[in-house]
C-alpha positions in Angstrom: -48.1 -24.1 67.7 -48.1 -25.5 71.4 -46.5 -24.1 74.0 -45.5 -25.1 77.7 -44.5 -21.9 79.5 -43.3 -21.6 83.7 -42.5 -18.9 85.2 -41.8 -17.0 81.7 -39.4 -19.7 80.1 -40.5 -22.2 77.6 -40.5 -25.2 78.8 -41.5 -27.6 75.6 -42.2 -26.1 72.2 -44.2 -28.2 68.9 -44.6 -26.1 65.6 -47.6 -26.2 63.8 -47.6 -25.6 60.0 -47.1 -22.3 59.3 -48.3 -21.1 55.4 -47.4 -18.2 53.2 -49.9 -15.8 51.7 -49.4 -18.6 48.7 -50.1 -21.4 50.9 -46.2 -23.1 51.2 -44.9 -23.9 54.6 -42.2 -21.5 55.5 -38.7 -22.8 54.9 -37.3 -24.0 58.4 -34.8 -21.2 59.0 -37.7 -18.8 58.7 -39.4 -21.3 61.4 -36.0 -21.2 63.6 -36.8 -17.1 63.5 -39.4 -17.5 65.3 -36.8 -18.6 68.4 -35.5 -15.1 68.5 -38.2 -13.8 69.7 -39.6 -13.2 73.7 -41.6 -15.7 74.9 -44.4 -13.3 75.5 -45.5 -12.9 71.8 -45.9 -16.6 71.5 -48.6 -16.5 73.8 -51.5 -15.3 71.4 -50.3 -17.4 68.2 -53.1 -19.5 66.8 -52.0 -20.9 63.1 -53.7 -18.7 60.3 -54.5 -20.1 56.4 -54.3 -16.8 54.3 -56.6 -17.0 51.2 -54.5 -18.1 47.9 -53.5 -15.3 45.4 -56.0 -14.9 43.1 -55.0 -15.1 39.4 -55.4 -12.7 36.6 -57.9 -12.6 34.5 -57.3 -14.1 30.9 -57.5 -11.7 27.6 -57.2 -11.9 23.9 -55.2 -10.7 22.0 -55.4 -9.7 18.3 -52.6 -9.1 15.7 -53.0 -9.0 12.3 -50.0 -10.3 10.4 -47.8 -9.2 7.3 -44.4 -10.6 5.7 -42.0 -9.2 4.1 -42.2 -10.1 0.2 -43.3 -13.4 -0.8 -41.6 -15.2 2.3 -43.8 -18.0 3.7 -45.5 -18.2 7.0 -45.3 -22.3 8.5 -46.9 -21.7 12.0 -46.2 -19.0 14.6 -44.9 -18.7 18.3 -46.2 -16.3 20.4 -44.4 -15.0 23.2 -46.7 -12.5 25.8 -44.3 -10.9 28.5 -45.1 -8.9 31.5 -44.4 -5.0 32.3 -40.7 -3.7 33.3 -38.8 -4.0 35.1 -38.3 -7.9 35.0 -40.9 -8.5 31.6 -41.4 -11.7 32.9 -42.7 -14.8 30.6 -46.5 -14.2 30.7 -47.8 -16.7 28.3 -46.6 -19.0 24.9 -49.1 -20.6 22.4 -48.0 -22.1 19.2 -50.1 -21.8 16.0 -50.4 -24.4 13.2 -52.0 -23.7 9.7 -51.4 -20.2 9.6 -50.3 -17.7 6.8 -50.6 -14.4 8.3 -54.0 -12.3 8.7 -55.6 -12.1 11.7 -54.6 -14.1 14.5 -55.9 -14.2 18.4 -53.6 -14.9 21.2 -54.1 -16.0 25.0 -52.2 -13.6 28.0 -52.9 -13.2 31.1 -54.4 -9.0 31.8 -50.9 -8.4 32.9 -49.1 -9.2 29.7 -48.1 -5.5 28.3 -45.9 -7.3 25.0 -45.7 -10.0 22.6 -43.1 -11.6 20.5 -44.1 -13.0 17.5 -41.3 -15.6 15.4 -42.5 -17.8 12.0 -41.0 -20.6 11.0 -38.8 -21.7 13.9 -37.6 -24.7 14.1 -38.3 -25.9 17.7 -41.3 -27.7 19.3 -43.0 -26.4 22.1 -40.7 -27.8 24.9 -37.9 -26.0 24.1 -38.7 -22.7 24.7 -38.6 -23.6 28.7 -35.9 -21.7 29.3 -37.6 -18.6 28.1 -38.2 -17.0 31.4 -38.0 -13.6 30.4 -37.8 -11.0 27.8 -33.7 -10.8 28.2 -33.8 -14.7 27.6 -34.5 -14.5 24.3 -31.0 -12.4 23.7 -29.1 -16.1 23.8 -32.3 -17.0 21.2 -30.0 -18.1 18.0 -31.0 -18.1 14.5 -28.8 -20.3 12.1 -28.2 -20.8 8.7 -28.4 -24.4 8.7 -31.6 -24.2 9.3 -33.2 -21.6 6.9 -35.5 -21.7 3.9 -35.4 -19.2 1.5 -38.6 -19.8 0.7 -39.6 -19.6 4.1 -37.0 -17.8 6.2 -37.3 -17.3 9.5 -38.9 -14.1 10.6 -39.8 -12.2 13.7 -41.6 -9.0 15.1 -43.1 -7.2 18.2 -46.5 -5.5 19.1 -48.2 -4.5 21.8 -50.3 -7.4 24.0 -54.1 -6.1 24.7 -55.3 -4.5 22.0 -55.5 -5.3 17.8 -52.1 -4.8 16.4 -50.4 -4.9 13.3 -46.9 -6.4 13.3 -44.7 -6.7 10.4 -42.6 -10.1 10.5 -39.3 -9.5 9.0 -36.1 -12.0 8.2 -32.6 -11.5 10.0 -31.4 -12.9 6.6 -29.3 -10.3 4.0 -30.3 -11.5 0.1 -27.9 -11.3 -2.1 -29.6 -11.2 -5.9 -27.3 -12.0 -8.8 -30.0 -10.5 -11.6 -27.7 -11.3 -14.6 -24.1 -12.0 -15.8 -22.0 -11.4 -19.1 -18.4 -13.0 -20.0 -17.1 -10.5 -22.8 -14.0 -11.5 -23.5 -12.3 -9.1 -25.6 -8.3 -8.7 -25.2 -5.9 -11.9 -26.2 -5.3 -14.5 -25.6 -8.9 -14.9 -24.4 -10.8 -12.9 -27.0 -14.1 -14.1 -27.9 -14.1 -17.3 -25.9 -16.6 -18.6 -22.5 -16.7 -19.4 -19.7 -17.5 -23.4 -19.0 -19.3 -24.5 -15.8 -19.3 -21.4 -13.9 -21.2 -21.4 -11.0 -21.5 -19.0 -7.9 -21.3 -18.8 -3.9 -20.9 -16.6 -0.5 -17.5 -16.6 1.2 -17.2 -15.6 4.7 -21.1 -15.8 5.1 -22.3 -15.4 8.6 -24.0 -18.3 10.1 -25.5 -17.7 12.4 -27.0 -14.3 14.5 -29.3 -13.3 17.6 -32.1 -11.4 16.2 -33.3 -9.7 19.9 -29.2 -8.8 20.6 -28.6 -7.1 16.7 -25.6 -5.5 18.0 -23.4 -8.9 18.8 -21.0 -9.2 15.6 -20.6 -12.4 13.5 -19.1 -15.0 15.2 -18.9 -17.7 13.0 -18.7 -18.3 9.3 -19.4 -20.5 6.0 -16.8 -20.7 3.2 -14.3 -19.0 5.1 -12.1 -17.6 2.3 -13.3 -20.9 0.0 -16.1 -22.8 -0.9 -16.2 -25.7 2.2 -18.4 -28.0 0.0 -19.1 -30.2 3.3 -20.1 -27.4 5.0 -22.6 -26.1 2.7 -24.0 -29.4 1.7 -25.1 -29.8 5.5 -27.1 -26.7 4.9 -31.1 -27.5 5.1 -31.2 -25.9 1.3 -27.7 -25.6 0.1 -29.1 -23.3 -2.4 -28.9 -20.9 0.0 -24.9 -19.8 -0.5 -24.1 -21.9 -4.0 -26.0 -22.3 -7.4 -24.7 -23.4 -10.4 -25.3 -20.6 -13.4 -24.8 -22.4 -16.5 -22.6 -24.7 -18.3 -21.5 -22.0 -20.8 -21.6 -18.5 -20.7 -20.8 -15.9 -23.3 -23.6 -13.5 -23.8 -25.7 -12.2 -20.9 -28.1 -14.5 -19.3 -30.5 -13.6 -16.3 -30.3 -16.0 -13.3 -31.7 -13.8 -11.0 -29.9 -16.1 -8.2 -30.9 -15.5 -4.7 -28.0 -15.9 -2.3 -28.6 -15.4 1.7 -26.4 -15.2 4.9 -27.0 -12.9 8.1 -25.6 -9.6 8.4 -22.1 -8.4 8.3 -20.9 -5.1 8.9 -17.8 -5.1 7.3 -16.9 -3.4 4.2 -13.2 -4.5 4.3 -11.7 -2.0 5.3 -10.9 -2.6 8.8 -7.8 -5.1 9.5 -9.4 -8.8 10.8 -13.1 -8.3 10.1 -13.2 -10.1 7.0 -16.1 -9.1 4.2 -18.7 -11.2 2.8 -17.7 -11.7 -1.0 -19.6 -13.1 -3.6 -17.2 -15.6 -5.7 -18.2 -16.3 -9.6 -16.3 -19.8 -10.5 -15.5 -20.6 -14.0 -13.2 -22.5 -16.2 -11.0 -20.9 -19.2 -8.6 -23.8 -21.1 -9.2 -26.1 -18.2 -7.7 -23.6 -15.6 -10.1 -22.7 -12.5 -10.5 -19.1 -12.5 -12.2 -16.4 -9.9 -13.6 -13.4 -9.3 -14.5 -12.2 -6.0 -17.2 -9.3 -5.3 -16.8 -7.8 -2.0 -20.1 -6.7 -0.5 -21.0 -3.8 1.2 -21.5 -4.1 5.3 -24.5 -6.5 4.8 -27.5 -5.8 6.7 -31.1 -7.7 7.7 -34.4 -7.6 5.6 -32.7 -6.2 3.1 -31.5 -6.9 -0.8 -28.3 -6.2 -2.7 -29.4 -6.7 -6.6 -26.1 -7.0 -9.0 -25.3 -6.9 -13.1 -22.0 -8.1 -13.5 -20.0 -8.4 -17.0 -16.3 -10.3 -17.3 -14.2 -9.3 -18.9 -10.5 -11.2 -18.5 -9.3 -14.5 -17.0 -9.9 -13.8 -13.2 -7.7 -14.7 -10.1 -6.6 -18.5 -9.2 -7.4 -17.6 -5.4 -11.2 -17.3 -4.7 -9.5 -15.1 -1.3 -7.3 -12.6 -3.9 -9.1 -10.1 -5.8 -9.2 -10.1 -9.1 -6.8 -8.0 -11.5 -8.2 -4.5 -12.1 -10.8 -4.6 -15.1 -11.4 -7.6 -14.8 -15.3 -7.2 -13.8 -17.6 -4.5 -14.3 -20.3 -3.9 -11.9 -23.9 -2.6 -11.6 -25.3 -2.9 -8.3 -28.4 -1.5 -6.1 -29.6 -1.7 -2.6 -33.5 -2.6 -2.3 -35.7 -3.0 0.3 -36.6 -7.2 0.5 -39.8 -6.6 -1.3 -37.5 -5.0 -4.2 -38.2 -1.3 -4.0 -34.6 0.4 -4.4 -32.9 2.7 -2.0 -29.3 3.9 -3.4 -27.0 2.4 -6.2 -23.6 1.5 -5.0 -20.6 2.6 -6.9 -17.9 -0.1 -7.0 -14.4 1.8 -7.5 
């Protein structure tokens, strides 16, 4: 800066730039500051360039990675964030032509985390609003867009050092193994059921894997089968399949049905439960029989055996008559292996 000074007062005054330790000019009401202060310590100001930040240091990271079952890996996004408090964005790369293994990632020294999603379906630009490890809380997963072939999966490690990070699905799988109509009472006795097919009701759409605690918020088939709705599904497979044209004796689908997790059982008043609906037709009538499922959760499978036994209900939102299914059921792990049975009353 210049200055004119008489007789201690300033008579004319011209800035100079002034820089950060970052190299920006100071805004101008840190510049009017400088106003405040007496005229003496003006005297000795000479305009200073501090040396720029230096940056860290790159490092790689490796991660060796595993999915759940047979799901498919289609490319990876990695996600490095910084140290609390703030765990700021640190670094992103995007991986093509990858099925797990080993895999090496870019970060900054500073990175202290990594995120690690498969088979998102974004490009690169949109995960600009990332700024921070809380951002991803408002990072949505949706039914629309899943595969169950390749669902999409995520999973954390450690940045730094060679990890090994499980990717796992936010979906619930819901395996119809096999299915029986024994019709055995009048005036039904002996006879099938024609084009019976099967679907979720009250499946959640959509979920926030990195805030697990948010409830459902938005569902498919509410109470009925919304056959608009589920056709606009990227693999419509995923909530209804058609079982056969007749069935009488017990046939094995093994029908994989999907949605994100649901807590509720039922029994609490406005938090409805995800069903699974079997569809048939007896003499030309419509008739239903709707399985309530447990509280569903993620990454994990809900294996069924069902047998019916008597014309079911006309409401796919009613339950059927007492008797009128009989039910074997187990809850597995995704990859299959079996954690309790579930007793139906």
């Amino acid at each position: 800066m210049v200055l004119i000074m008489s007789k201690g007062r300033i008579l004319k005054y011209t800035p100079l730039p002034v820089f950060t330790r970052f190299g920006r000019r100071r805004s101008a009401a840190t510049r009017g500051a400088f106003w405040h202060l007496p005229a003496f310590l003006f005297l000795a100001c000479t305009p200073q360039m501090l040396p720029e930040e230096s940056a860290p240091a790159a490092r790689k990271t490796q991660i060796y990675i595993n999915a759940v079952g047979k799901t498919s890996i289609q490319g990876l996004d990695l996600l490095f964030f910084q140290d609390a408090p703030l765990f700021r964005l640190d670094a992103y790369q995007h991986l093509n032509g990858v099925s797990g293994g080993r895999v090496t990632g870019t970060s900054s020294t500073a990175a202290r985390k990594v995120v690690i999603l498969s088979n998102y379906p974004t490009d690169t630009y949109a995960w600009s609003g990332i700024r921070s490890l809380g951002s991803l809380a408002d990072l949505p997963f949706r039914l629309e867009d899943e595969d169950p072939a390749a669902p999409m999966l995520y999973g954390e490690s450690e940045a730094g050092s060679m990890g090994r990070v499980t990717l796992r699905p936010m979906l619930a799988k819901i395996t119809l193994r096999s299915i029986a109509c024994e019709f055995s009472e009048r005036p039904y006795a002996g006879e099938r059921l024609q084009d019976v097919r099967a679907y979720l009701t009250y499946a959640s759409q959509e979920c926030r894997p990195f805030a697990p605690e948010d409830p459902p918020s938005s569902w498919l088939n509410a109470g009925r089968l919304d056959e608009a709705g589920t056709a606009a599904l990227a693999h419509p497979e995923t909530v209804l399949q058609t079982l056969t044209a007749s069935l009488g004796g017990r046939i094995y689908p093994s029908a994989g049905f999907y949605c994100y997790p649901n807590p509720s059982d039922g029994s609490e008043f406005g938090s409805p439960v995800t069903r699974l609906v079997i569809e048939g037709k007896l003499r030309g009538t419509t008739y239903y029989y709707p399985i309530d499922l447990p509280g569903l959760q993620a990454d994990v499978q809900y294996r069924m055996d069902v047998t019916l036994t008597r014309a079911g209900t006309t409401d796919p939102d009613t339950p059927a008559a007492s008797g009128s299914i009989r039910l074997e059921s187990q809850v597995l792990d995704w990859d299959g292996r079996a954690w309790e049975d579930i007793h139906y009353r």
